[in-house]
N, C-alpha and C positions, 0 to 999 in steps of 0.2 A: 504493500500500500504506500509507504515512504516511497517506493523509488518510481511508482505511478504518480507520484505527487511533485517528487522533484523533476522529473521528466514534461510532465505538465508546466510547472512553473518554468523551467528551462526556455521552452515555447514561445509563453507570454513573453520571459525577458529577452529574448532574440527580436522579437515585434515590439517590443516596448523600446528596446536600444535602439535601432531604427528612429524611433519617433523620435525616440530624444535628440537628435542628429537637429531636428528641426527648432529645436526648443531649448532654453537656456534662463527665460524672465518668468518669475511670478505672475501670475493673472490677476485679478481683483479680487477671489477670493480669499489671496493670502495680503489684503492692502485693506488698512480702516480708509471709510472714507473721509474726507476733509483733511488730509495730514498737516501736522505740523511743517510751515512755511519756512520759518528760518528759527533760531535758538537762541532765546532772550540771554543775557550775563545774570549765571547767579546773583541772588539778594543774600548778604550778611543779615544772621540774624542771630538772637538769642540763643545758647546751647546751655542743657543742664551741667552745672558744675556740679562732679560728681568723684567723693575721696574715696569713699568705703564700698557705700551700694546705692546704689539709686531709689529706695524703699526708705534710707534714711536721711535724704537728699531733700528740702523744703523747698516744693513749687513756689515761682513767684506769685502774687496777686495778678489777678485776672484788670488789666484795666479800660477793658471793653465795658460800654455801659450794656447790659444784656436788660429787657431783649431785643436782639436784632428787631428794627423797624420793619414792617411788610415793604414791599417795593424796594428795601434795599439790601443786599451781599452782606455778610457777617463778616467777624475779622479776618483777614486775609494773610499777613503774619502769624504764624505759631507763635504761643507765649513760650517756649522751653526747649524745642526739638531742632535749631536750627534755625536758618533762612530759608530763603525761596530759591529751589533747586529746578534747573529747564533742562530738556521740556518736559513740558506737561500735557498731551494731551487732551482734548476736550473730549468727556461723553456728557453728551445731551440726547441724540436722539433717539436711543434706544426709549427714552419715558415719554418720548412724545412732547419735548420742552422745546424753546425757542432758542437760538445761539444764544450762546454766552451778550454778557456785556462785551463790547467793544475796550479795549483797553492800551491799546497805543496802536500808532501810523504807520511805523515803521517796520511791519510785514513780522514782527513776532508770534509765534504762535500759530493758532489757524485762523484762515481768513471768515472774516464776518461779511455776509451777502444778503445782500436785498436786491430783489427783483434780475439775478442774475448781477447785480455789480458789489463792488467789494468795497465797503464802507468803512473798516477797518480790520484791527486784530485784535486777538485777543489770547495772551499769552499763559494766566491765571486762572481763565476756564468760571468765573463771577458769575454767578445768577442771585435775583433778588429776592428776598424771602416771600414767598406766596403761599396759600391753604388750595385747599382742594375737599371734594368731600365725595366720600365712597360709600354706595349702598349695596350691602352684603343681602340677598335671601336667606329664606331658611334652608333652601338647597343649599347653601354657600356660593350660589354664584355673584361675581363681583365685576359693579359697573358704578360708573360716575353718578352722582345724587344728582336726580333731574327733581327737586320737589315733588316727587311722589310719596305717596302716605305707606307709612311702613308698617305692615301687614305682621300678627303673633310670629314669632321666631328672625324678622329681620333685627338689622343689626345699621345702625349711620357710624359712621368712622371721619373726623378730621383729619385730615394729612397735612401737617407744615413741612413745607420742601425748601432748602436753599443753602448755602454754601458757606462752611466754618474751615478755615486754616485749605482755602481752594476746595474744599469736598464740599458733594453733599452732605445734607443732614436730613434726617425723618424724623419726625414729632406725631408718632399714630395716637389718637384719643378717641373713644369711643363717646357718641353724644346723642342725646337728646332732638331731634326734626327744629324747636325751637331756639336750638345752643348753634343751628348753623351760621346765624348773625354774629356770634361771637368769636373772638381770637383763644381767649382763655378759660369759658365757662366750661366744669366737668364735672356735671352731677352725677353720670354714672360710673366717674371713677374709685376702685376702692384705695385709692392710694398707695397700689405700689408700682414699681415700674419693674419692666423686660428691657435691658439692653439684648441688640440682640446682634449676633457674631456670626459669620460667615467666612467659608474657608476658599479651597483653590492656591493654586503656586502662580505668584505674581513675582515682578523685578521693581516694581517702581514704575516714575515717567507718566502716568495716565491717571488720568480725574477715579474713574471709575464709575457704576450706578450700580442702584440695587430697582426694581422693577417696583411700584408698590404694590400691585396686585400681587404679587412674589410674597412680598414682605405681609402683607396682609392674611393669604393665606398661610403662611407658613405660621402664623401666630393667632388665627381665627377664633380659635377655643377657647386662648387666652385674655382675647378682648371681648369676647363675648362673654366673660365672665370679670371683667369690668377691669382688666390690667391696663395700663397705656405702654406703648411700644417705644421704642427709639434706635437709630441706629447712627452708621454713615459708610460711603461708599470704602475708606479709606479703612474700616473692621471689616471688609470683604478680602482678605488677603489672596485672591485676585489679584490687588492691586499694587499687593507689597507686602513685605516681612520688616518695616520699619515698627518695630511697636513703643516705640520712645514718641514717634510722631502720631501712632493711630493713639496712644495712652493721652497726648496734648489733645487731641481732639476730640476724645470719647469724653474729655472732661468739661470739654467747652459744650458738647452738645448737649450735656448734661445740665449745666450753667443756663442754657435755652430754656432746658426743660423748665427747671425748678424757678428762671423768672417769671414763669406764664403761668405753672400749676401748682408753685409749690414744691413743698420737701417731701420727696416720697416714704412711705413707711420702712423702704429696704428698696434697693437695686439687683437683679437677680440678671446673669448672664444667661445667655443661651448661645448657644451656636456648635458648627462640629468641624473637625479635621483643625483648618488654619481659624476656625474660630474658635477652638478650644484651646487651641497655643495661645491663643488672645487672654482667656477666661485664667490660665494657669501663670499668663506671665503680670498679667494687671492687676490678679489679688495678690500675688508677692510686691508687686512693684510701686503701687500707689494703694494702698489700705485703704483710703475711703474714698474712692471709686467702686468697686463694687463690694455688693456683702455676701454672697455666695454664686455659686457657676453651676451647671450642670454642662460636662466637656465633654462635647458628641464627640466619637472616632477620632480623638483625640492624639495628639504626642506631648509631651514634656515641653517640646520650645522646638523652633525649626532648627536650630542649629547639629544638632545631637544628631538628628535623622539623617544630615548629611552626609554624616562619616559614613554610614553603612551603603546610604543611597548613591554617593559618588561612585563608591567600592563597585557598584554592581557590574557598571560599564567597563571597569579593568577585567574584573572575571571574564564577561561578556569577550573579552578583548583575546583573553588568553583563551577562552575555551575552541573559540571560532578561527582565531586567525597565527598565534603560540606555539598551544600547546603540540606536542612530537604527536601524543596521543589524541586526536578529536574525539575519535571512537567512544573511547570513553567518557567525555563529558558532553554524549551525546543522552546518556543516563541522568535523569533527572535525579536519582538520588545518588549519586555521584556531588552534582553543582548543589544539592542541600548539602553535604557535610561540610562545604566553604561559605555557602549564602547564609545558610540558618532558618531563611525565613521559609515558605511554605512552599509545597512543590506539587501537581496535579497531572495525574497519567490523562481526566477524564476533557483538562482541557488543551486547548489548539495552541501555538505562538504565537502573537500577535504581531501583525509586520512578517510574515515571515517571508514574501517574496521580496522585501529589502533587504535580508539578511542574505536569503540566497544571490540576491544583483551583489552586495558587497563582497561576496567571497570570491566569487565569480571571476568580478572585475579584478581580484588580487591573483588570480591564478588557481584558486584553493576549489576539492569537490566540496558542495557542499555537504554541510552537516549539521542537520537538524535536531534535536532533543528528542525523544521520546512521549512527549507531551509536552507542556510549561513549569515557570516558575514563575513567583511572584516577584523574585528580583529584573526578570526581564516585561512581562507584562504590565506592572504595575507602576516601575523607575525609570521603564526605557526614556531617554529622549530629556532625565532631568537636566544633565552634564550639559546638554546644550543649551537649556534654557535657564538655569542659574547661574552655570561656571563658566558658561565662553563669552568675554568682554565682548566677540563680535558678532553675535549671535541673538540671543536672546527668542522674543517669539519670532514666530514665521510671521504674523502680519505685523506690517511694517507700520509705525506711528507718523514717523516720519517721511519726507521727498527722499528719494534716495539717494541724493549728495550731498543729505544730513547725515545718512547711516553709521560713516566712519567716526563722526563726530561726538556719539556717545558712545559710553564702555555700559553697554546691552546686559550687565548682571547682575544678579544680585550683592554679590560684594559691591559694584560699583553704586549702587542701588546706598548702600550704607557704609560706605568711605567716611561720612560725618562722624560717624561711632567709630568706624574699625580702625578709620587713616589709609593712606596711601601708599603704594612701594617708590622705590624710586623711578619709575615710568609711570606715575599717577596713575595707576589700577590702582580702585579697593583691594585692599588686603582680603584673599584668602580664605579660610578660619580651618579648610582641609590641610590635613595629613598623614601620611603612614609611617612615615619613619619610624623603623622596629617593629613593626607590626606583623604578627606570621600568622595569614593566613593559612585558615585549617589545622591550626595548632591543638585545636581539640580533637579534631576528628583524627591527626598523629596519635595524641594522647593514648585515645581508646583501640588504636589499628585498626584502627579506618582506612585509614590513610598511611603508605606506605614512606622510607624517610627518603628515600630517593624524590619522590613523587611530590612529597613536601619539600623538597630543598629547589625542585627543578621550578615547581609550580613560585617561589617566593624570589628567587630568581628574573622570573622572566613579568611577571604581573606589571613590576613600575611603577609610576605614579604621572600624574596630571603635570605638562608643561607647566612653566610659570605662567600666569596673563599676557605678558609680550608679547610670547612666542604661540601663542593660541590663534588660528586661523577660523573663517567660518567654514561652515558643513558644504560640502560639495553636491547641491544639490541641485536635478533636471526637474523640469515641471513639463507633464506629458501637455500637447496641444489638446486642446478642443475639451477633455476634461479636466484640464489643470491639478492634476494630482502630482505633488511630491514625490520626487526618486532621490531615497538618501544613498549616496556612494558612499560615503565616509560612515556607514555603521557603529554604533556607539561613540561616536565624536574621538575615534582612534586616530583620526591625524593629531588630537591635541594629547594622546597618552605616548610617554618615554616609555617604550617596552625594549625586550630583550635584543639584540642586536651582535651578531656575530661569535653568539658565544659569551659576552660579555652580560656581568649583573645589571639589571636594569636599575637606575637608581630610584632612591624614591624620596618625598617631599616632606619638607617640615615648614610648619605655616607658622607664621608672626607671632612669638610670645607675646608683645604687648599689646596687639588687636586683639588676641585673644582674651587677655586679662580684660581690654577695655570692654568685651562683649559680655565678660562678667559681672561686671562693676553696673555697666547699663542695662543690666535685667535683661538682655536678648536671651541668657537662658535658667532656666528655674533650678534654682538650688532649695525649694525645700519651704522659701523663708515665709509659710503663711499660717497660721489657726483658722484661716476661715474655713466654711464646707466650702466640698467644690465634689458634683456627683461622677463618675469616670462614668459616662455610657457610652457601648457601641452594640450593633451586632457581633455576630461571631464571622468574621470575614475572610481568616484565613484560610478554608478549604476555597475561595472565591480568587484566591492571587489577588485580594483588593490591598492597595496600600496600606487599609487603615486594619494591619495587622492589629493583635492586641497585645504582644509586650509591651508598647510604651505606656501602655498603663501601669504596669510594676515598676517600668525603669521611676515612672512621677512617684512610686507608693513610698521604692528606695531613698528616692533622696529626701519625702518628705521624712521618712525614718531615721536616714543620719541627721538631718538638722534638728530636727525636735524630739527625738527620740519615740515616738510614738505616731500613727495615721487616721487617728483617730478622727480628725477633720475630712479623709475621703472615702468615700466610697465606691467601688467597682462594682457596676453591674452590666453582664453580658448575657444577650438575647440571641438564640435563634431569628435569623434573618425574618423570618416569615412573623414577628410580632416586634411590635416597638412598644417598652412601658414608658415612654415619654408623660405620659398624663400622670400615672403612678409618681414618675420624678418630679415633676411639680409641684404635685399636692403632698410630696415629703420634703421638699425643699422650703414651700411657703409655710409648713407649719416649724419647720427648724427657722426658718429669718425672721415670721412672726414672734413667738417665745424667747427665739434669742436662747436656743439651748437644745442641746439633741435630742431627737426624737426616742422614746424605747426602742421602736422598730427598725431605726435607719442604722442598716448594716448591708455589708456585702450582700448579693444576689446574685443567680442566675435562673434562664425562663426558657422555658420551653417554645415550641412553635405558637404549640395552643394558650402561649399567655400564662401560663401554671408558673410558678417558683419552683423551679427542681431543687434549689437548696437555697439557704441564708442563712447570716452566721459570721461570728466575728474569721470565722476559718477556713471557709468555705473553699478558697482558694491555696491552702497550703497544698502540695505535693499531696496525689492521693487521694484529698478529698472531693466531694463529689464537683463543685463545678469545677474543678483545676482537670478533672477526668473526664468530662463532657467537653469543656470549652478549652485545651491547653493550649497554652502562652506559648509563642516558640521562640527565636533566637535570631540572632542578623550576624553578617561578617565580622564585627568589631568581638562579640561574646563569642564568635567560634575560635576567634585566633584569642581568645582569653581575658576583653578585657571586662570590667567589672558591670554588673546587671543595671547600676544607674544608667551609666552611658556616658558621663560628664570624664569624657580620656579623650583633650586633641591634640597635650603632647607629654608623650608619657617621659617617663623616669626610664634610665636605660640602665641597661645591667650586660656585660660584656658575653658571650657565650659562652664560655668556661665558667664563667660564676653561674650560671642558667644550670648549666651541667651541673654542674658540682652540688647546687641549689635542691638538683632532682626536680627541676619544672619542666622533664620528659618524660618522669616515670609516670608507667614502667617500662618506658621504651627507654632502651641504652641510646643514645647518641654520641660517645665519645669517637665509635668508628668516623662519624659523621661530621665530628669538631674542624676541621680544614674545610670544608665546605660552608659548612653553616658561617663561619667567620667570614668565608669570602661573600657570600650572600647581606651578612650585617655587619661589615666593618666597624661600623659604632656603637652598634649592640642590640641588641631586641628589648624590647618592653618588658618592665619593669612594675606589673600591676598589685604589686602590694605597696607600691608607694601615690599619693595622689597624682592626677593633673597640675604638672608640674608650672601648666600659667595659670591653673588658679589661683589668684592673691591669698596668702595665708591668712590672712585675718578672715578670709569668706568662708577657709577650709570649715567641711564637716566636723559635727561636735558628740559624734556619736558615734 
C-alpha cells in the first residue's frame, strides 16, 4: 500500500514540477488585502523597570482620563510595555468597520480611500469608541438589534468597540430593550466580569480582531446568566506572545470597564491554548488583574514549549534526510522514544506529498513513517513561523519591498524584552547545547549507544538569525497552493557534514534571565485558582498535549510548596464540563475560599466523573490510567518535568560516567566518542537553569 502511495505521489510530483516551471509568486490568497505602504520610525516609549520580577515591579498610574469618549480612539501609547513599534497592520474588515482614522500624509501604514482615492494613512490602525447592540434568540441565533420586542428566552447585548494601546477593545453587557439609550446603565448585570483569552501562534506587527458574534457566542451562557464580557484583539495571541504588552492593555481595558460599570465583584479569565498562557502568566504577573482563570488546553508560558517544538524539525531533519538508517525511523515508535510526545498507526502524515517533493529534490527515496506523530502533524511549519527572521507567515502584511525590512519573528516580535545580537535580530531564547537526545530511551535499551552517539552527532542545531534564509517555496498556477522544497526549514539547520559533529547552539544568558524577570515564563509565583482544563488530545497528534499541565503543577510545587491553588481536569473529547468549571470557579471567587469539592477530575464521554481526588493523577491511579500524561524531547534526553532548562549546567562526560547517569548501560567503551560528540559537556540536570536569576530560583 506505501509503495502504491508513493508511486502515486511520484506522479503528481512529476506534473506538479512541470507546473512549477511556470510559477514562482504568491497569488492573493497568501496576500492580506490593503498592505502596509511604507514603515513608520518606531515611537520611544515607557518600559517597565524591572530588578527582581515583574509581579513585584509597581505599575505606573494610569493618566488617561477613562472613559474613553464615544467618537473618539483611546490611548494610543502603552503606559509600561514600551513604545510604538511598525508596522502594524490594520484589521478592520473582517467586523464589518470603516478604515481606521487617517493618521498622517506621508504614505505610512495603509492607505485610507474614499470613493477609490486615497485621502490619507494610517499607521496606528485608530478607531473611535462606538456601541453597537446584538439581539440573541432563544435558539441562540445572533443578529444586530433592529428595535424588535424581545420574545421569553431572548437575550439584548451592548457591545463597546474601539481601540486601547492600537487594539481593539470589547465591552459585552447584557441589557435591558430600555438601557439601549444608554452608554453605562446595567440592570441585569450581576456584577462580575469574564475576561476572556484567546489563543493561536502569532509574531506580532498586526492590529488583530476578534468577531463579536464569535465573542458572543463563545460566552452566551454566560451572559445570559447576567456576567459582562471583555476582551481585546491583542489577548488573541494570534496576534502575539508579547504579554508585558497584552498584561498593559488587559489593564487598560479593564480601567474602560470599571469607569462605565463599576468594580466588579471578581474578574474571572477564560480562554484556551495561547489564552491560557495568558491566564497563567497574568495571575503571576500582575495580582490584581485577575482573580482566578480557568486554562483551556493550556501550556505553562510559550516559551518552555519551544525547546521541544523547535527540536521536532531537527528530528524531522535527521530522520528524512541524516540519518544512515531511514528504514528505521520510518517506525513511528522508533521517532517516540526521541519525540516523547504521542505517536498514531490509525492516522495519515500531514503534508506528506511535500515531504516526499523534499526528499526527492535532495536525491533521497522517499520514506515515509508508518502512520504519524504529533511532533510532525501538530509542530510542522512552527520553525518557520517563529524562528526565521525572514519568514514569518505566508500572507504577506506588507508590499513586498517592505518584506526585507522586518525581522518576520517572534524573537524579533520581542527584542524590547529579550535585546538584540549584534546584527539587530531579537535574541533567541532556543538551545541544545548538551543536550542528548534519547538519553532515556539509551537508558532503558531502547536505544542502542552507537545509535545514540550517531543520532546526537549528526541532529545540530538552528543557524544563528543572520544566516537564516526564507523557505524555498513554488506556488502551483491557477490553484495557488504552496510547494515547500526546503522541508522543515532544513536550509536554516547546521547538521552533520562530512563526517564531522554537527555543532549545536547556546542562546543569550541574559535575554534569557530578562524573559525571566519579565514574566514571559511562569515560575510558580501565584495562590490564586487557576482550573487546568482540556480534552484528552493526545491519541489526536493535537498540540494541546497534556503534560504541560504537570510541567504548571511542578513549578507551582517548587515555588510554594504545595498546588493547592490548581486544579486538572481532563475530559474525553466527546464532552466539555466547561459549565461544571464555572459554577466551581464562581462559587471559589464569590466566598473567597475553596470549594469542598474542587479537586482534581476526570470525565468520561458521557459526562460521568471517572475519578476525583486530591490523587487522582499520581502514577497508577485511575485518571493518570485513563488519560496519561506523556513526554517531549527535552524529558527524553533527561531534562526535569517542569520544563524551565534553556541553558543547562554542564558536566564533562567522564564525570557523567563516572556519575553512573548511563546506568545501567556501560558507556566507558563509548567515552572517545561521546567526548567528540560534547566537547563541552552534556547536561547537567540536577543543577538548575543556569540563566535563571538566583534570587527567582525555586524554594522547594
Amino acid at each position: 500500500m506505501l509503495r502504491i502511495l508513493i508511486l502515486s505521489l511520484l506522479l503528481l510530483l512529476l506534473a506538479a514540477l512541470l507546473l512549477i516551471q511556470c510559477s514562482g509568486t504568491p497569488g492573493p490568497r497568501w496576500r492580506e488585502p490593503n498592505p502596509v505602504q511604507a514603515i513608520a520610525p518606531d515611537q520611544a516609549g515607557y518600559s517597565l523597570a524591572v530588578t527582581t520580577h515583574i509581579r513585584h515591579s509597581a505599575r505606573p498610574a494610569d493618566p488617561y482620563p477613562y472613559p474613553i469618549p464615544l467618537g473618539e480612539p483611546g490611548p494610543v501609547m502603552p503606559l509600561y510595555s514600551g513604545g510604538l513599534r511598525y508596522p502594524l497592520y490594520c484589521d478592520f474588515s473582517q467586523q464589518g468597520l470603516p478604515p481606521p482614522l487617517a493618521d498622517n500624509p506621508q504614505g505610512y501604514g495603509i492607505a485610507i480611500t474614499q470613493q477609490d482615492n486615497t485621502v490619507g494613512y494610517s499607521k496606528d490602525c485608530l478607531h473611535p469608541a462606538s456601541q453597537q447592540y446584538f439581539y440573541v434568540n432563544a435558539a441562540g441565533s445572533i443578529s444586530h438589534y433592529q428595535q424588535q420586542p424581545l420574545m421569553p428566552g431572548d437575550i439584548l447585548l451592548r457591545l463597546e468597540l474601539g481601540t486601547i494601546n492600537r487594539f481593539f477593545y470589547y465591552l459585552l453587557m447584557p441589557v435591558l430593550p430600555e438601557e439601549s439609550a444608554s452608554r453605562s446603565s446595567a440592570k441585569l448585570w450581576n456584577g462580575k466580569l469574564i475576561y476572556q483569552f484567546h489563543g493561536g501562534v502569532g509574531i506580532g506587527y498586526r492590529q488583530g480582531y476578534l468577531r463579536p458574534e464569535r465573542l458572543i457566542s463563545d460566552r452566551l451562557a454566560e451572559l445570559q446568566a447576567g456576567f459582562a464580557v471583555a476582551s481585546a484583539s491583542i489577548n488573541k495571541t494570534s496576534y502575539g506572545y508579547n504579554f508585558l504588552l497584552a498584561e498593559d492593555t488587559a489593564s487598560r481595558v479593564k480601567r474602560q470597564f470599571i469607569s462605565l460599570y463599576g468594580q466588579p465583584l471578581y474578574t474571572l479569565g477564560i480562554g484556551g491554548s495561547g489564552g491560557g498562557i495568558a491566564q497563567y502568566l497574568l495571575l503571576q504577573n500582575h495580582p490584581d488583574l485577575l482573580d482566578g482563570g480557568i486554562a483551556l488546553y493550556s501550556y505553562p508560558d510559550m516559551l518552555s514549549q519551544t525547546l521541544y517544538a523547535l527540536d521536532c524539525d531537527l528530528l524531522h531533519n535527521y530522520y528524512y534526510f541524516n540519518a544512515a538508517d531511514k528504514t528505521r525511523w520510518q517506525q513511528i515508535s522508533q521517532r517516540q522514544l526521541l519525540e516523547g510526545l504521542s505517536v498514531s498507526a490509525q492516522h495519515s502524515l500531514k503534508f506528506s506529498q511535500q515531504v516526499v517533493l523534499a526528499q526527492l529534490g535532495s536525491g533521497i527515496r522517499p520514506t515515509l513513517p508508518d502512520g504519524a506523530t504529533q511532533c510532525h502533524n501538530a509542530w510542522l511549519g512552527l520553525s518557520s513561523l517563529i524562528h526565521n527572521p525572514t519568514q514569518g507567515k505566508l500572507k504577506r502584511l506588507t508590499t513586498d519591498p517592505l518584506l526585507a525590512q522586518v525581522n518576520w519573528s517572534y524573537w524579533g516580535d520581542m527584542a524590547g524584552i529579550f535585546g538584540k545580537d549584534e546584527h539587530g535580530f531579537g535574541h533567541s531564547l532556543w538551545g541544545n547545547s548538551g543536550v542528548q537526545y534519547g538519553l532515556s530511551a539509551l537508558i532503558k535499551g531502547e536505544l542502542d549507544a552507537q545509535d545514540f552517539i550517531v543520532l546526537n552527532a549528526a541532529i545540530g542545531s538552528w543557524r544563528v538569525q543572520a544566516d537564516m534564509r526564507t523557505e524555498q517555496i513554488s506556488y502551483l498556477p491557477l490553484v495557488d497552493v504552496p510547494l515547500w522544497h526546503t522541508a522543515f526549514g532544513r536550509q536554516n539547520i547546521i547538521s552533520r557534514n562530512n563526517n564531522e559533529t554537527a555543532p549545536r547552539f547556546s542562546a543569550n544568558i541574559a535575554a534569557i534571565a530578562r524573559a525571566y524577570r519579565y514574566g514571559q515564563l511562569f515560575l510558580g509565583m501565584t495562590e490564586k485558582p487557576v482550573l487546568d482544563l482540556r480534552h484528552y488530545l493526545d491519541p489526536e497528534l493535537d498540540m494541546h498535549h497534556l503534560e504541560p499541565s504537570f510541567a504548571a503543577r511542578e513549578r507551582l510545587q517548587k515555588r510554594n510548596g504545595h498546588t493547592a491553588n490548581q486544579l486538572i481536569w481532563v475530559s474525553h473529547p466527546g464532552y466539555t464540563p466547561l459549565t461544571e468549571a464555572i459554577a466551581l470557579m464562581d462559587q471559589w471567587l464569590t466566598r473567597q475560599e475553596k470549594p469542598m469539592q474542587a479537586s482534581d477530575r476526570c470525565f468520561a464521554a458521557d459526562g460521568s466523573v471517572i475519578a476525583s481526588g486530591d490523587h487522582v493523577w499520581h502514577s497508577g491511579e485511575l485518571c493518570a490510567a485513563t488519560y496519561p500524561p506523556l513526554s517531549n524531547s527535552r524529558r527524553q534526553a533527561g531534562a526535569p518535568e517542569h520544563g524551565l532548562m534553556f541553558s543547562c549546567a554542564l558536566i564533562s562526560v567522564d564525570q557523567a560516567i563516572a556519575r553512573g547517569d548511563y546506568q545501567p548501560q556501560d558507556m566507558r567503551p563509548f567515552a572517545a566518542q561521546l567526548k567528540a560528540v560534547f566537547p563541552d559537556g552534556v547536561c547537567d540536570y540536577t543543577r538548575p537553569d543556569q540563566a535563571m536569576p538566583e534570587d527567582l530560583a525555586f524554594t522547594y
